[in-house]
N, C-alpha and C positions, 0 to 999 in steps of 0.2 A: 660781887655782883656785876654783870654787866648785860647791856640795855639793847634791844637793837629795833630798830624801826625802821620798818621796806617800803617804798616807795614807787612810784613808775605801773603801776599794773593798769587795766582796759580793756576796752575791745577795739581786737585789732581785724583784720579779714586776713585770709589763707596769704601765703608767702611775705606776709608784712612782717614790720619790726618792732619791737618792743625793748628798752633798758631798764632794768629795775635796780635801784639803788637801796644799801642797807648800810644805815649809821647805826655805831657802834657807838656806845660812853659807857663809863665804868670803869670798871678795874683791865681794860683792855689789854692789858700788859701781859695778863693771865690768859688769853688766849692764844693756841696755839695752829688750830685749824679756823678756817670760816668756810662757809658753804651756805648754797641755797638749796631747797627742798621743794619737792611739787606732792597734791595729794588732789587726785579729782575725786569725785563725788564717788561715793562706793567702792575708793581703791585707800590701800594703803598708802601711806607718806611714803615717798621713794624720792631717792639721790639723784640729786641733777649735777650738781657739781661742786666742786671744793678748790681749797687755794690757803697752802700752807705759808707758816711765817717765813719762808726760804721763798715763793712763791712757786711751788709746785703746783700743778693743776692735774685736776682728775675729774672725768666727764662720763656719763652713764652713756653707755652704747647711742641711744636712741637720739641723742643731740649730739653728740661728737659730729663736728664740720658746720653745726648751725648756731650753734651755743658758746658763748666766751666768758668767762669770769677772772673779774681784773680786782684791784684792791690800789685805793691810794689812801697811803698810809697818813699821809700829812692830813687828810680830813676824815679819818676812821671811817673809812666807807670803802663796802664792797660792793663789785656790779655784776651783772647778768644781761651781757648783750646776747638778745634772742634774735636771729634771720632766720628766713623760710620757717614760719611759723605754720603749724598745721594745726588742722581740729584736735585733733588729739594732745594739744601743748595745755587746752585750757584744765585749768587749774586753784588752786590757790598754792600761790609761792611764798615760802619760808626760807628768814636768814637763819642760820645756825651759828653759835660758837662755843668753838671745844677748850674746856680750860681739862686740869686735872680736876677728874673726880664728877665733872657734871658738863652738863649741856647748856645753853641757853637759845632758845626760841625765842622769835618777833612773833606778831600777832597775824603776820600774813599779807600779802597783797591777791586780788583776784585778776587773773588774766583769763582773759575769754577770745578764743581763736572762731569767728562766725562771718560768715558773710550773709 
């Protein structure tokens, strides 16, 4: 089993910044990917970005140059440093972790891009 809880979310106004933070506990070991995930109101869950145990990264079109996702390992946490925030970022953001065989979801943070 492992456990994840996200952190950092709010209201931020247009080209502001936001870091969301997602600790990990558990069977961490078993994890091979981490990622966070966005779903606004009426859309599906869609990929924001990921960050493998090699630390490769991978970024959905739409944040690529605004979006970073980092990982320090020494305190099982993963981040989401968000710049140039738009309306359209608002959300509720999900940590993922990929073990074999299953997923694991946090309960979400809510980011709201408003002025």
């Amino acid at each position: 089993q492992v456990q994840l809880v996200e952190s950092g979310g709010g209201l931020v106004q247009p080209g502001g910044s936001l870091r969301l933070s997602c600790v990990a506990s558990g069977s961490i070991f078993s994890v091979s990917v981490m990622g966070w995930y966005r779903q606004a109101p009426g859309n599906q869950r869609e990929l924001v970005a990921t960050i493998s145990s090699g630390d490769s990264t991978n970024y959905a079109d739409s944040v690529k140059g605004r979006f970073t996702i980092s990982r320090d390992n020494a305190k099982n946490t993963v981040y989401l440093q968000m710049s140039s925030l738009k309306p359209e970022d608002t959300a509720v953001y999900y940590c993922n972790a990929k073990t074999v065989g299953r997923d694991y979801w946090g309960k979400g943070t809510l980011v709201t891009v408003s002025s």
